[in-house]
mmJSON file of the N, C-alpha and C atoms, coordinates in Angstrom:
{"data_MODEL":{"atom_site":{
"group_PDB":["ATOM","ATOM","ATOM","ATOM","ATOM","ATOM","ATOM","ATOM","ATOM","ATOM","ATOM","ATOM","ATOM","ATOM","ATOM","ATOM","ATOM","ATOM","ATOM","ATOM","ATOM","ATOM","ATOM","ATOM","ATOM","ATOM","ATOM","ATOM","ATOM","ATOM","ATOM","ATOM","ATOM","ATOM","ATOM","ATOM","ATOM","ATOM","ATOM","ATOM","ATOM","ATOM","ATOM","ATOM","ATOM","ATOM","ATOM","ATOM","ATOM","ATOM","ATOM","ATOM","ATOM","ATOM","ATOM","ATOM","ATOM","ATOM","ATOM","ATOM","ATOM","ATOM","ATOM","ATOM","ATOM","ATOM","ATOM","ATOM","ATOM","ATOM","ATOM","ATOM","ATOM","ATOM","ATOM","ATOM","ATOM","ATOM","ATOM","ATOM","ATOM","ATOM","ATOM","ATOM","ATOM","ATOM","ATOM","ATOM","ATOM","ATOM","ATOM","ATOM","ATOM","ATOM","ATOM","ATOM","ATOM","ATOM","ATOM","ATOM","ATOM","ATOM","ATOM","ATOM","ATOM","ATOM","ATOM","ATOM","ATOM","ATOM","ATOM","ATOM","ATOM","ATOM","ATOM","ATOM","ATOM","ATOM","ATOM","ATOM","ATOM","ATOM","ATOM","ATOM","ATOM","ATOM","ATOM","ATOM","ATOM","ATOM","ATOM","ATOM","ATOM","ATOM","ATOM","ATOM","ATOM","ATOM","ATOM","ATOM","ATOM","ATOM","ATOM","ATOM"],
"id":[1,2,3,4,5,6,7,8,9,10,11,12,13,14,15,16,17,18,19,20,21,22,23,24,25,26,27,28,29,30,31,32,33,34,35,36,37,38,39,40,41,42,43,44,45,46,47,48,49,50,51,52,53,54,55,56,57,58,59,60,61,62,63,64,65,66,67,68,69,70,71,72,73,74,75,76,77,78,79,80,81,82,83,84,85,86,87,88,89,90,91,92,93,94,95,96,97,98,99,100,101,102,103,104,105,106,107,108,109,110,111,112,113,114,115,116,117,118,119,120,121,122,123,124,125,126,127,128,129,130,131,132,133,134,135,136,137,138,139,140,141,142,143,144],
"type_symbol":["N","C","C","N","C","C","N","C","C","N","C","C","N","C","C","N","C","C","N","C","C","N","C","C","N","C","C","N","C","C","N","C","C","N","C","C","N","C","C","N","C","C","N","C","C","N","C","C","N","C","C","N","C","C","N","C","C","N","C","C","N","C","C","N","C","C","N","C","C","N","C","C","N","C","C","N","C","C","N","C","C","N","C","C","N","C","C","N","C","C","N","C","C","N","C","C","N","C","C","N","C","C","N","C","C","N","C","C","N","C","C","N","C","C","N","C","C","N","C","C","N","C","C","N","C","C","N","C","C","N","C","C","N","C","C","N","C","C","N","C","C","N","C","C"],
"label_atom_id":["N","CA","C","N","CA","C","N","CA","C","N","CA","C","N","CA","C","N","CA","C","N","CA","C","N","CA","C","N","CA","C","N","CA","C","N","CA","C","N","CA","C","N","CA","C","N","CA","C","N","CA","C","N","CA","C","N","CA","C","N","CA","C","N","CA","C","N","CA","C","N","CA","C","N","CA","C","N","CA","C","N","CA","C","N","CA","C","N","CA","C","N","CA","C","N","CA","C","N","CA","C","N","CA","C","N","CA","C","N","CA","C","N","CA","C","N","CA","C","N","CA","C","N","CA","C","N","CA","C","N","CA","C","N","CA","C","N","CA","C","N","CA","C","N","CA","C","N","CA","C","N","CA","C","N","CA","C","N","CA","C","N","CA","C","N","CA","C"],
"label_alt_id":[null,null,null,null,null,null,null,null,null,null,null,null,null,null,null,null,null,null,null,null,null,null,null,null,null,null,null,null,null,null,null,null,null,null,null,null,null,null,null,null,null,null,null,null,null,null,null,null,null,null,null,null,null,null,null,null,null,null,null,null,null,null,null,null,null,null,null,null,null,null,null,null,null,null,null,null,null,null,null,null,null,null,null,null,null,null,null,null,null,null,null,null,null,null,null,null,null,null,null,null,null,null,null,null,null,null,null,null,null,null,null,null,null,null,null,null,null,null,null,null,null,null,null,null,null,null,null,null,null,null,null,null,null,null,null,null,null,null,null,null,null,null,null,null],
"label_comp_id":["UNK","UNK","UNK","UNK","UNK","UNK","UNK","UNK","UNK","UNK","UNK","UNK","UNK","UNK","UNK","UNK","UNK","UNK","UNK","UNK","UNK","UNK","UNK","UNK","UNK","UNK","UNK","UNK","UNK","UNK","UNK","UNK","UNK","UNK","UNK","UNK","UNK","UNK","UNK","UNK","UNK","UNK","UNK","UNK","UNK","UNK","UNK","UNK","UNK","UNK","UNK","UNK","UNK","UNK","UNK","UNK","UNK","UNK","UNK","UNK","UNK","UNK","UNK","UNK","UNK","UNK","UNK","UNK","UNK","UNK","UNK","UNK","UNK","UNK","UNK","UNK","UNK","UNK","UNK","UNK","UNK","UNK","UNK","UNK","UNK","UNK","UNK","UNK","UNK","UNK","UNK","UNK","UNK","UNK","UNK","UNK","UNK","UNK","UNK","UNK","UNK","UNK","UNK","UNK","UNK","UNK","UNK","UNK","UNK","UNK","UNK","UNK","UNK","UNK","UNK","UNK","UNK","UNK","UNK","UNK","UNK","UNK","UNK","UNK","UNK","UNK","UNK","UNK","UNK","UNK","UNK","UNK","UNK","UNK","UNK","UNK","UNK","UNK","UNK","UNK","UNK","UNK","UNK","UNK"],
"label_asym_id":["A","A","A","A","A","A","A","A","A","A","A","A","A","A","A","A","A","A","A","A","A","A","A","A","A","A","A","A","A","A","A","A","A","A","A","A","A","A","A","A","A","A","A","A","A","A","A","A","A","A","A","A","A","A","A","A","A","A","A","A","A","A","A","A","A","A","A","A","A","A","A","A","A","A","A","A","A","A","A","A","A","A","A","A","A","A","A","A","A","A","A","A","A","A","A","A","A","A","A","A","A","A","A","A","A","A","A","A","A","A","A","A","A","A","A","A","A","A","A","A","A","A","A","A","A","A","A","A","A","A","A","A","A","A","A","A","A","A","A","A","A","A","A","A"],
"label_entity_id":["1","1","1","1","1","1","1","1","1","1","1","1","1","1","1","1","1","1","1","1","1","1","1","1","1","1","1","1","1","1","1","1","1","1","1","1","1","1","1","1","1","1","1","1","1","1","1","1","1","1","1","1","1","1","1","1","1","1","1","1","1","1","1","1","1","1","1","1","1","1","1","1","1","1","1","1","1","1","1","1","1","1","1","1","1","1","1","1","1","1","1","1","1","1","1","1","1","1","1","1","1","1","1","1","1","1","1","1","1","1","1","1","1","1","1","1","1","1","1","1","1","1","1","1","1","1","1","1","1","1","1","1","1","1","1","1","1","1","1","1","1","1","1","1"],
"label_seq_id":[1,1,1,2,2,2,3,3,3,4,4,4,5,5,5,6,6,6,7,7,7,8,8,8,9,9,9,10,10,10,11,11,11,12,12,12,13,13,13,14,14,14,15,15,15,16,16,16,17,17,17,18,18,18,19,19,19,20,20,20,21,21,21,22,22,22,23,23,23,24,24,24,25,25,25,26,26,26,27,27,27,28,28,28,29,29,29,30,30,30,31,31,31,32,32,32,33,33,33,34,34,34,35,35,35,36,36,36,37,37,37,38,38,38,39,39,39,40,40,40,41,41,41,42,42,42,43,43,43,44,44,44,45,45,45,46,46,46,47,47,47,48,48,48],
"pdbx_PDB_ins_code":[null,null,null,null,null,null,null,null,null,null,null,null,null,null,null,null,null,null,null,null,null,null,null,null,null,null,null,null,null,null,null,null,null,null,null,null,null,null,null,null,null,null,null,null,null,null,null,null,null,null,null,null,null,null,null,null,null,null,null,null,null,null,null,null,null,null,null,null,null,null,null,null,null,null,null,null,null,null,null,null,null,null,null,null,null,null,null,null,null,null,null,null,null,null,null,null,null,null,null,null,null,null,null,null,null,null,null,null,null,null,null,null,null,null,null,null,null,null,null,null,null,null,null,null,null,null,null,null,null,null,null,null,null,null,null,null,null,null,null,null,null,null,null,null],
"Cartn_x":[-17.974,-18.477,-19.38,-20.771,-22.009,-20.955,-21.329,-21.408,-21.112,-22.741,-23.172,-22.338,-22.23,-20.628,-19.316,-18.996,-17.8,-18.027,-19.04,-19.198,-18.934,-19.755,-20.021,-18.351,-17.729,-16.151,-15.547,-15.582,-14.497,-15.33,-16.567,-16.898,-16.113,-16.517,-15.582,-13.89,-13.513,-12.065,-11.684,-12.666,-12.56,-12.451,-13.475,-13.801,-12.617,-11.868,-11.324,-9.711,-9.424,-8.366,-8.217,-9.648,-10.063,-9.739,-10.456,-9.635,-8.064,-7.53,-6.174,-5.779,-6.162,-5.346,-5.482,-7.022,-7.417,-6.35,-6.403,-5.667,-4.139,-3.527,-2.007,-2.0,-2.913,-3.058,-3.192,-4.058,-4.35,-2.705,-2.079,-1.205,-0.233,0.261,0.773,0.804,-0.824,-0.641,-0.373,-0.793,-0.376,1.184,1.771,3.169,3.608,3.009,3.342,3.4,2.28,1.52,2.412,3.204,3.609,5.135,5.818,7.04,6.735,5.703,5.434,5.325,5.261,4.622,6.004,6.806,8.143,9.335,8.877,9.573,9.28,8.043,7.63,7.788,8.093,8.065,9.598,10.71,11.655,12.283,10.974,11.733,11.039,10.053,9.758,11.127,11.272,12.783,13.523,13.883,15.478,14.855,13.755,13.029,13.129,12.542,13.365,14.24],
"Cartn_y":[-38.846,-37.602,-37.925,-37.54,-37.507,-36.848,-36.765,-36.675,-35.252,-35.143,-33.496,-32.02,-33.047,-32.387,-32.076,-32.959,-32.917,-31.95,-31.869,-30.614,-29.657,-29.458,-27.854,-27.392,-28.807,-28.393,-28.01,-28.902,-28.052,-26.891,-26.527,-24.967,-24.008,-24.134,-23.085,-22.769,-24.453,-24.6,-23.597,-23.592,-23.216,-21.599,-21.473,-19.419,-19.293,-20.088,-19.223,-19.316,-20.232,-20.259,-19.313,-18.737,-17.879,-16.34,-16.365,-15.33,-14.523,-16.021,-15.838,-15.422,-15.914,-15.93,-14.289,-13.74,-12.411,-11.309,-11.299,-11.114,-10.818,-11.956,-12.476,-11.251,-11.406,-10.554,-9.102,-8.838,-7.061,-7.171,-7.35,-7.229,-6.68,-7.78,-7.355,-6.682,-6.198,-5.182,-3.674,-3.855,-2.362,-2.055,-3.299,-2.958,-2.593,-3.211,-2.756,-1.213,-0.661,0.417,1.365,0.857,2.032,2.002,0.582,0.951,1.731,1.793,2.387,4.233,4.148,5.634,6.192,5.512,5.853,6.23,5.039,5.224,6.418,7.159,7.694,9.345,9.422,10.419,11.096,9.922,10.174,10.491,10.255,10.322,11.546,12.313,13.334,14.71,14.217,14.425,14.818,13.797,14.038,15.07,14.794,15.691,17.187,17.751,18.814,19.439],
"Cartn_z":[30.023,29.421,28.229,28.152,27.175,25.553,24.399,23.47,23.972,23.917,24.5,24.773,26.1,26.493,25.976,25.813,25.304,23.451,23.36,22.157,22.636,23.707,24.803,24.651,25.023,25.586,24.529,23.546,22.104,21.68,21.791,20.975,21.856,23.291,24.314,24.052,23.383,23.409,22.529,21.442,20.002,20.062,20.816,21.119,21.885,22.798,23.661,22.281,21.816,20.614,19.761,19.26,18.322,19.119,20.045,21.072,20.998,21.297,21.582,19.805,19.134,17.676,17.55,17.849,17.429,18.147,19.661,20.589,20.063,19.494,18.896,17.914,16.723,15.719,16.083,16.864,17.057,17.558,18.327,18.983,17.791,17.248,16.003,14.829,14.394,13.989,14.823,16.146,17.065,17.246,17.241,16.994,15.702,14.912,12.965,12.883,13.494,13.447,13.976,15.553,16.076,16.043,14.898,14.197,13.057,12.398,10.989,11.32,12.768,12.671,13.032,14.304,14.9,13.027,12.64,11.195,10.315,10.407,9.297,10.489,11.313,11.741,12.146,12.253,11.532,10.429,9.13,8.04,7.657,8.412,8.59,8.653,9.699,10.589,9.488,9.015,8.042,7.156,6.122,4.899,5.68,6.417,6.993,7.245],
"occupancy":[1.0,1.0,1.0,1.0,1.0,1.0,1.0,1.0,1.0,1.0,1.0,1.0,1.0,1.0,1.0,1.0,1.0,1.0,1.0,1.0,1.0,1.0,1.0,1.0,1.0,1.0,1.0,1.0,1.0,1.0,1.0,1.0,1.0,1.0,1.0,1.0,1.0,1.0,1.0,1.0,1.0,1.0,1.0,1.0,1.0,1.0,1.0,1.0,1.0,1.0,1.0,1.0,1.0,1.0,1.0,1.0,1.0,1.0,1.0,1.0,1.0,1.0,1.0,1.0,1.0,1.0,1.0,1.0,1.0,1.0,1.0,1.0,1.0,1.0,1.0,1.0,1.0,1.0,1.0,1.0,1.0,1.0,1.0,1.0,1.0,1.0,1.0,1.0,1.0,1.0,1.0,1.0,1.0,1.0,1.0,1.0,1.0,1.0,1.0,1.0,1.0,1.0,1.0,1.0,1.0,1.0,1.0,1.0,1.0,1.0,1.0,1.0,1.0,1.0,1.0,1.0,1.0,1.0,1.0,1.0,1.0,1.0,1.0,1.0,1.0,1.0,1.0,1.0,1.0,1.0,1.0,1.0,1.0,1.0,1.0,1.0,1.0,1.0,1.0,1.0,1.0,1.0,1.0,1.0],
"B_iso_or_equiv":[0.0,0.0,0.0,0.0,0.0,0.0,0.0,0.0,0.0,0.0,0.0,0.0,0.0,0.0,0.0,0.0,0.0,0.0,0.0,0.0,0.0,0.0,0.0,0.0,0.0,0.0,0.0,0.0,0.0,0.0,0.0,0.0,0.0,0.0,0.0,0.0,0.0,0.0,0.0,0.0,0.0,0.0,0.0,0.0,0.0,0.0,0.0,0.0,0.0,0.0,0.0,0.0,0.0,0.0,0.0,0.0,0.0,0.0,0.0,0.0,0.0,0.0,0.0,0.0,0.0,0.0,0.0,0.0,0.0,0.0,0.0,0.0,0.0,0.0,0.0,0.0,0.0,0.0,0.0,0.0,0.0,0.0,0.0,0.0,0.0,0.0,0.0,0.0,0.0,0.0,0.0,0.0,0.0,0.0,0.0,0.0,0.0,0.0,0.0,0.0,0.0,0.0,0.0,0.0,0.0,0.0,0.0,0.0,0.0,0.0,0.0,0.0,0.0,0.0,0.0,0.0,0.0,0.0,0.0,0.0,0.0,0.0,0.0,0.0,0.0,0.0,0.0,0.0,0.0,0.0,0.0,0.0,0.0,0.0,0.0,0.0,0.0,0.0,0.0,0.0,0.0,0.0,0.0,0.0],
"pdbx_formal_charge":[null,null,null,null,null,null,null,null,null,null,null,null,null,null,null,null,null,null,null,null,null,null,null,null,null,null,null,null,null,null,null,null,null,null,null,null,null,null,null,null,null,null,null,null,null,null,null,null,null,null,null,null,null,null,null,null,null,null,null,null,null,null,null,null,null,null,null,null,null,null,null,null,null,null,null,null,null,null,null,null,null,null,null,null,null,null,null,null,null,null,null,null,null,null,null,null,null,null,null,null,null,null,null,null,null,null,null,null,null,null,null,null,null,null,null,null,null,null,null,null,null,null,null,null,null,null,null,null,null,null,null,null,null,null,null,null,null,null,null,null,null,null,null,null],
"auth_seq_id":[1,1,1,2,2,2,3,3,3,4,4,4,5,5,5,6,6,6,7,7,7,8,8,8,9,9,9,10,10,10,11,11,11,12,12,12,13,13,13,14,14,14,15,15,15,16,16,16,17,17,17,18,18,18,19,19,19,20,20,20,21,21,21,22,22,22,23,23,23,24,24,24,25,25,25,26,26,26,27,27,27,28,28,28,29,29,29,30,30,30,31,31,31,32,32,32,33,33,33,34,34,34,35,35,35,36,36,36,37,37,37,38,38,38,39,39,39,40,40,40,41,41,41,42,42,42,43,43,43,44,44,44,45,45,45,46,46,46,47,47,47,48,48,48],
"auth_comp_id":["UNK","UNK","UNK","UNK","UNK","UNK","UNK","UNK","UNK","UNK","UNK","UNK","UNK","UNK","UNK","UNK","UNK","UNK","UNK","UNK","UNK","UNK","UNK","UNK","UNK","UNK","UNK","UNK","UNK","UNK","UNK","UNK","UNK","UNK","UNK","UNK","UNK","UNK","UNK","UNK","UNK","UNK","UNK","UNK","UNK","UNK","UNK","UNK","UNK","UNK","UNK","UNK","UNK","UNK","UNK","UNK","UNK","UNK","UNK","UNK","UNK","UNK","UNK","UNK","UNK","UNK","UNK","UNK","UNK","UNK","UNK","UNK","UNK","UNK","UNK","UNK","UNK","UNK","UNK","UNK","UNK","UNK","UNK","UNK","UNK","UNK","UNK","UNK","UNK","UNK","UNK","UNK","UNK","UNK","UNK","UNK","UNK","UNK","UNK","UNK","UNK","UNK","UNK","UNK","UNK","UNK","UNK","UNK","UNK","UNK","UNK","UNK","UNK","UNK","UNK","UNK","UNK","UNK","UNK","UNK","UNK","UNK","UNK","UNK","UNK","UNK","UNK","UNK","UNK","UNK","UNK","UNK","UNK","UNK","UNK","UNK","UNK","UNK","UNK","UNK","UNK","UNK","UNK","UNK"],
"auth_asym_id":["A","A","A","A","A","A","A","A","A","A","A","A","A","A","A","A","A","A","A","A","A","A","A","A","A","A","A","A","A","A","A","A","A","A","A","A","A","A","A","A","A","A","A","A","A","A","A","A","A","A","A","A","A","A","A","A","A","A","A","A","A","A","A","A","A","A","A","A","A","A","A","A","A","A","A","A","A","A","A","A","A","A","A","A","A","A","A","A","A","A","A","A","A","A","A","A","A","A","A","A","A","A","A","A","A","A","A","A","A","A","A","A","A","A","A","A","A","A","A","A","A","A","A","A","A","A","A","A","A","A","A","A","A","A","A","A","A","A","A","A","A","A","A","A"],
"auth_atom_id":["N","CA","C","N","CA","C","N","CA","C","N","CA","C","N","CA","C","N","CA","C","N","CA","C","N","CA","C","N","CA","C","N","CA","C","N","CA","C","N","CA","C","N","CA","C","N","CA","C","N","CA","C","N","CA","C","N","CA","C","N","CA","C","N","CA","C","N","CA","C","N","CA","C","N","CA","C","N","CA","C","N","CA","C","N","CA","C","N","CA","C","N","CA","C","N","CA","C","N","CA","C","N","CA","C","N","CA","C","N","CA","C","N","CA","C","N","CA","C","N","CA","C","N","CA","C","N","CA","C","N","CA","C","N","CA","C","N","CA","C","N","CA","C","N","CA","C","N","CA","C","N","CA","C","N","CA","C","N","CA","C","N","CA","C","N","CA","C"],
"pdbx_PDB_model_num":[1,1,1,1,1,1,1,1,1,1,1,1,1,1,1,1,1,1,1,1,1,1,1,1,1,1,1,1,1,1,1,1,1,1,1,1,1,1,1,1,1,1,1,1,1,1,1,1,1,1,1,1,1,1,1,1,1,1,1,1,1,1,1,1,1,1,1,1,1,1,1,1,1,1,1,1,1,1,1,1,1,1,1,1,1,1,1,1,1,1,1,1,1,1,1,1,1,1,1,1,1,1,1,1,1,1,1,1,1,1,1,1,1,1,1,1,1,1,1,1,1,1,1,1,1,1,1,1,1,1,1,1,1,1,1,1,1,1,1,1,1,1,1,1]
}}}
């Protein structure tokens, strides 16, 4: 494998990592989000 190449290969490696990390993250805040709301709409609940 050329130099070349094997660059080509870690930038792809790199985007598809960066991907996954972003991916990982949204994920986790959509769950943050939809315990924060389940939470806050219970405490709705009780204040009533």
């Amino acid at each position: 494998m050329t130099d070349t190449e094997n660059r080509k290969l870690s930038a792809a490696e790199w985007k598809r990592r960066q991907l996954q990390a972003f991916r990982a993250a949204y994920q986790k805040k959509q769950a943050a989000a939809k315990w924060s709301d389940s939470s806050l709409s219970t405490t709705q609940k009780e204040i009533k």
